[in-house]
N, C-alpha and C positions, 0 to 999 in steps of 0.2 A: 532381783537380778534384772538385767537390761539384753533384752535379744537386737541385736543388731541384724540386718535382711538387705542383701545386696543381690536385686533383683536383674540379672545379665542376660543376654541375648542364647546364651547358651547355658551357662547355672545359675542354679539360685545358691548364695553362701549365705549359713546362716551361724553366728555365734552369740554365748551368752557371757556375761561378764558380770562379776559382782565386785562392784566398784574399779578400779584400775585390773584387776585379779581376771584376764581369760579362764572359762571351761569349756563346755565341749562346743567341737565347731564341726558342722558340715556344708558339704559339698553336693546339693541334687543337678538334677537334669532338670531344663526350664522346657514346662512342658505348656503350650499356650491354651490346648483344652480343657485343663485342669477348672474346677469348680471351686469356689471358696471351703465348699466343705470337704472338698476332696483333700486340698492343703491344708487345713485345718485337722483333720485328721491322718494326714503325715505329720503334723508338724506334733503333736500330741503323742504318735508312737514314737516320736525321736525324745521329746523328754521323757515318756515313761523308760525308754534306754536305757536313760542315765539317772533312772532315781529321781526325776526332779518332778514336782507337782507344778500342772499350771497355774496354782496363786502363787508362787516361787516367781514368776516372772511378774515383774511391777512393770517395766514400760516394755515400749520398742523403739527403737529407730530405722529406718528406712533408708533407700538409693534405688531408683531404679530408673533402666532404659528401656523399658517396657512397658509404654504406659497403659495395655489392655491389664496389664496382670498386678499393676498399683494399686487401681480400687482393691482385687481381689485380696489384694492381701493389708489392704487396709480394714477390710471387711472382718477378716480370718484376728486379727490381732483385736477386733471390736467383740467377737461372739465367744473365741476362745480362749482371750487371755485378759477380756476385761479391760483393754487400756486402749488410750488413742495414739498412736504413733505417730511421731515426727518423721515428717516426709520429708528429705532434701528436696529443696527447689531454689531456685535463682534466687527469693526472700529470703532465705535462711541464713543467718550470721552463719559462717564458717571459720570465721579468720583467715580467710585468704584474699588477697587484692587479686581480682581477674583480670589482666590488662591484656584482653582483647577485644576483637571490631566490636561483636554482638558475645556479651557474657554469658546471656541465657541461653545461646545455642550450643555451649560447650558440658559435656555430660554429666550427671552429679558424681557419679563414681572416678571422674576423673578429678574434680576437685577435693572430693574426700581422701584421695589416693594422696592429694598436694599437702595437704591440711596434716595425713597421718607421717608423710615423708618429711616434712621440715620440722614435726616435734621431737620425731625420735631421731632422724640422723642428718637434719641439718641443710644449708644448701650451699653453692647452686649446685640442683641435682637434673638428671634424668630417668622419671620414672618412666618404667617397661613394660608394659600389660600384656599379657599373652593368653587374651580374653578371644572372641567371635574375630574380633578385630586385633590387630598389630598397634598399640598405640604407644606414643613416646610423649611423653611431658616436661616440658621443662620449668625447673622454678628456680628464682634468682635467687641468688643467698639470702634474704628480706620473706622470705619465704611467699613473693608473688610467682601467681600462675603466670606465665608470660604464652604457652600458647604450644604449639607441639605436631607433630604429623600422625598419620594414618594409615595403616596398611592393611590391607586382605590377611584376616590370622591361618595359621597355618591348616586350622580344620576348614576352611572355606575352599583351600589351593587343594587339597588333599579330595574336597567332593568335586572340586571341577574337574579336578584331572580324570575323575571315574565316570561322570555326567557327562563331557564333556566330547570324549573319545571312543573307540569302539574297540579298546581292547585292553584300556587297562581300568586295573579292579581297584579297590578299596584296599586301602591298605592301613595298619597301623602306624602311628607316627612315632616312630622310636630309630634309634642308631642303627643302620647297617652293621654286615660286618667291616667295609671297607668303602670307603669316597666312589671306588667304582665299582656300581652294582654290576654283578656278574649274572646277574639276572631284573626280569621288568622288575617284581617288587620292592629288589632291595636297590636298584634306578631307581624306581619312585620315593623311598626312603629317604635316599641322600639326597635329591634335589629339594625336597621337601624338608628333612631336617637343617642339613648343612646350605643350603640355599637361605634360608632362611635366617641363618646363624649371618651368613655372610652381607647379610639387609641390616640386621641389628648393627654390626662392627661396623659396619660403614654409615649408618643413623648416629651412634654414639660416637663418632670419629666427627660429624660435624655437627652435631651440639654441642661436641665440647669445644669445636672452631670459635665458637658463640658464648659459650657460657665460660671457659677459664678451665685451664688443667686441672685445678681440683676439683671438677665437677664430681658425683660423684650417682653413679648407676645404682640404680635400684629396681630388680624387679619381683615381680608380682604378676598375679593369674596363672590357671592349671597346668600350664604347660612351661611355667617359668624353673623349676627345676631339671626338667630333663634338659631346657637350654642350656642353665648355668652350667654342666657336666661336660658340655662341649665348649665349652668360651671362654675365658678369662675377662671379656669386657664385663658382663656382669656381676659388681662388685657385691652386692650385698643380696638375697635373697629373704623374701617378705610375702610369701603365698596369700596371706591374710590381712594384707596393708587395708583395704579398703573394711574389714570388719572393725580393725583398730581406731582408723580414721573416724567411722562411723560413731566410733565412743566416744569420742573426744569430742565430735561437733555437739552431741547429747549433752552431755556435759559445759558445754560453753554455753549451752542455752540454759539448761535446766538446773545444772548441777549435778548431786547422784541424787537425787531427791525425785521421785515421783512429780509429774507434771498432774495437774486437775486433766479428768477425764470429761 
């Protein structure tokens, strides 16, 4: 099996695949104190979960925006699962043409997000992350990264607003009952959810200025389905685009074959 590790500012997602064939995939909290063998010993009660032994996992593959917590888990896949893990980096064949100023400054989970979105559904698309960050990608039909915008993700708006002010609190990010909160929290709700909503529809309104009416929305990251429940702009749902992605770029290097360790 091949675990795939999509190391984000806010989780760690992790899935195994045997050959094209997904199995179990989780979703932690990225925690920056963590110790290799602290993760390493989470990552071992999550296979013993599901039955699975750690010689069961032949490689890994890697992404991450973290780069304190890269070695660590470059470490963790060396001591506890025996193999060396392919780390996306700017070197890395992906099949994707980056056509922008400076390539290597653009994030590996965004181009593994490119890579998994033009094999299974095509382009020109825009992909939607609803990761730490708000990010939008867009890729030409040709399946090039052409480049994309950035935005504050909604759990950032959500700690400012309570950091920030002297009276309002933390709140959950889920649907009011109604557009006008009839109280602070669920005010904080709706600017927050449907504020939000109304960033996306107006970001996808002019990509597809740019990219051609059949462009086609795609999103992804933990907070991409409560979106899609309010939206209609976002056409396809893919929580796990960048685990997928991650197989593929494995695979275009490796094959499904064990790399030398």
């Amino acid at each position: 099996m091949l675990l795939c590790i999509d190391i984000g500012n806010t989780n760690i997602t992790l899935g195994l695949y045997q050959a094209e064939t997904p199995g179990p995939r989780w979703r932690l909290a990225t925690t920056h104190e963590r110790m290799p063998d602290e993760f390493g010993v989470q990552l071992l009660g999550l296979l013993a979960h599901k039955q699975i032994l750690p010689q069961q996992v032949q490689a890994a593959v890697m992404a991450s925006v973290v780069p304190p917590l890269t070695g660590r888990w470059v470490q963790v896949c060396r001591e506890y699962l025996d193999c060396e893990p392919l780390v996306i980096d700017a070197s890395t064949p992906t099949g994707v043409r980056v056509l922008v100023d400076d390539p290597p400054s653009v994030g590996a989970d965004r181009i593994v997000d490119a890579a998994a979105a033009h094999r299974f559904y095509g382009g020109p698309a825009c992909i939607v992350d609803f990761g730490t960050a708000t990010t939008f990608d867009a890729l030409s039909a040709t399946g090039d990264y052409l480049g994309g915008a950035i935005a504050p993700g909604i759990g950032i708006a959500a700690e400012a607003l309570s950091q920030r002010t002297a009276k309002l609190p933390r709140v959950e990010i889920a649907a009011p009952p109604s557009p006008i909160g009839r109280n602070t929290v669920h005010a904080m709700q709706s600017g927050l959810l449907y504020g939000y909503i109304g960033l996306v529809e107006g970001m996808i309104t002019r990509f597809r200025a740019e990219l051609g009416p059949e462009m086609k929305v795609i999103a992804t990251g933990g907070l991409a389905e409560l979106v899609a429940r309010h939206t209609p702009v976002l056409e396809i749902i893919a929580p796990w685009l960048t685990l997928d992605g991650l197989r593929l770029i494995y695979e275009l290097n490796f094959g499904t074959h064990k790399p030398n360790q």
